[in-house]
C-alpha positions as CSV (number, residue, x, y, z in Angstrom):
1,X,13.0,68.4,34.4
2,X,9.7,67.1,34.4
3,X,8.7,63.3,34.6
4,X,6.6,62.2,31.9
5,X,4.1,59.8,33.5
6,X,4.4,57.3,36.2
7,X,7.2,55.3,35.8
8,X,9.7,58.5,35.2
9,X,8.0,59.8,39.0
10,X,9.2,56.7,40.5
11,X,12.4,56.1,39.3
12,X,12.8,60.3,40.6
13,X,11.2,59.6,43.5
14,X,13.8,56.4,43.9
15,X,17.2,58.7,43.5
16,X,15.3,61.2,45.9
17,X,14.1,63.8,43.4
18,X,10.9,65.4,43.3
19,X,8.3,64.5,40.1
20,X,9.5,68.3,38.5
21,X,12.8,69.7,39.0
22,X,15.5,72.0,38.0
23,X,19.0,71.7,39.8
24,X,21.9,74.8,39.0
25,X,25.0,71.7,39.1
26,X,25.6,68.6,38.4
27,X,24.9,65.9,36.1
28,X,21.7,63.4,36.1
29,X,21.8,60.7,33.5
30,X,18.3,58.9,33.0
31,X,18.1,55.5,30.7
32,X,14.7,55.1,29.8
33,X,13.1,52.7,27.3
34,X,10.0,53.1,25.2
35,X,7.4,50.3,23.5
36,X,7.4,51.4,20.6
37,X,10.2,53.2,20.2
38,X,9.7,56.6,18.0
39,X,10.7,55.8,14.2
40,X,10.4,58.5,12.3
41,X,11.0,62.3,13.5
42,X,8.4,64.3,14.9
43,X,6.7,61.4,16.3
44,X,4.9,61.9,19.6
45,X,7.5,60.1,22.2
46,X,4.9,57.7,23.9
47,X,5.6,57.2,28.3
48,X,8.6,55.2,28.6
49,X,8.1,51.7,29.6
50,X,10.9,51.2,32.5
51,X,13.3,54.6,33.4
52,X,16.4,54.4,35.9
53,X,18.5,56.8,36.9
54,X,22.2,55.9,36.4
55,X,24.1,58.9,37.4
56,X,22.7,61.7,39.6
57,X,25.5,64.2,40.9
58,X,23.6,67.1,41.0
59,X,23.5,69.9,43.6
60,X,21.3,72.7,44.8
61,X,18.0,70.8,43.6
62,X,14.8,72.7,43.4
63,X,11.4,71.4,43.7
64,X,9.1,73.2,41.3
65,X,5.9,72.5,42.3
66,X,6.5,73.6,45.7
67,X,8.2,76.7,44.4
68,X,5.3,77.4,42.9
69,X,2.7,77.1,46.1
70,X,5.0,79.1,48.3
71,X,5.1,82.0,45.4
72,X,3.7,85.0,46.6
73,X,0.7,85.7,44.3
74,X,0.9,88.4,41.9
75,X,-0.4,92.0,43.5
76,X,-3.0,93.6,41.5
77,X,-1.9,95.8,39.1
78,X,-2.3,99.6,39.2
79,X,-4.2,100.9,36.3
């Protein structure tokens, strides 16, 4: 998961997860709500307005970005 602007961070950041994420159990429940609310399908989903987290039971969470820094980088390759 990946927070979508500012207020998705914090309300992460207020259940203790990082700003992008993936977690192998559990369940995470978000209620977010958007001004305005997409109408018609395909519309671009603007940055919600207010986000909570209502249920967060997961397990063996993963920060990405730091996944990421520590990743050893990518040896050159032989030609």
């Amino acid at each position: 998961m990946a927070a979508s602007g500012r207020v998705e961070a914090e309300a992460f950041a207020e259940a203790g997860l990082p700003e992008t994420f993936l977690y192998l159990s559990g369940d995470l429940t978000e209620t977010a709500f958007y001004d305005p609310a997409p109408t018609e399908l395909g519309q671009e989903i603007p940055p919600p307005i207010t986000a909570e987290i209502t249920e967060n039971s997961t397990a063996y969470v993963f920060d990405l970005c730091k996944m990421l820094d520590e990743a050893p980088e990518d040896p050159e390759p032989e030609l």
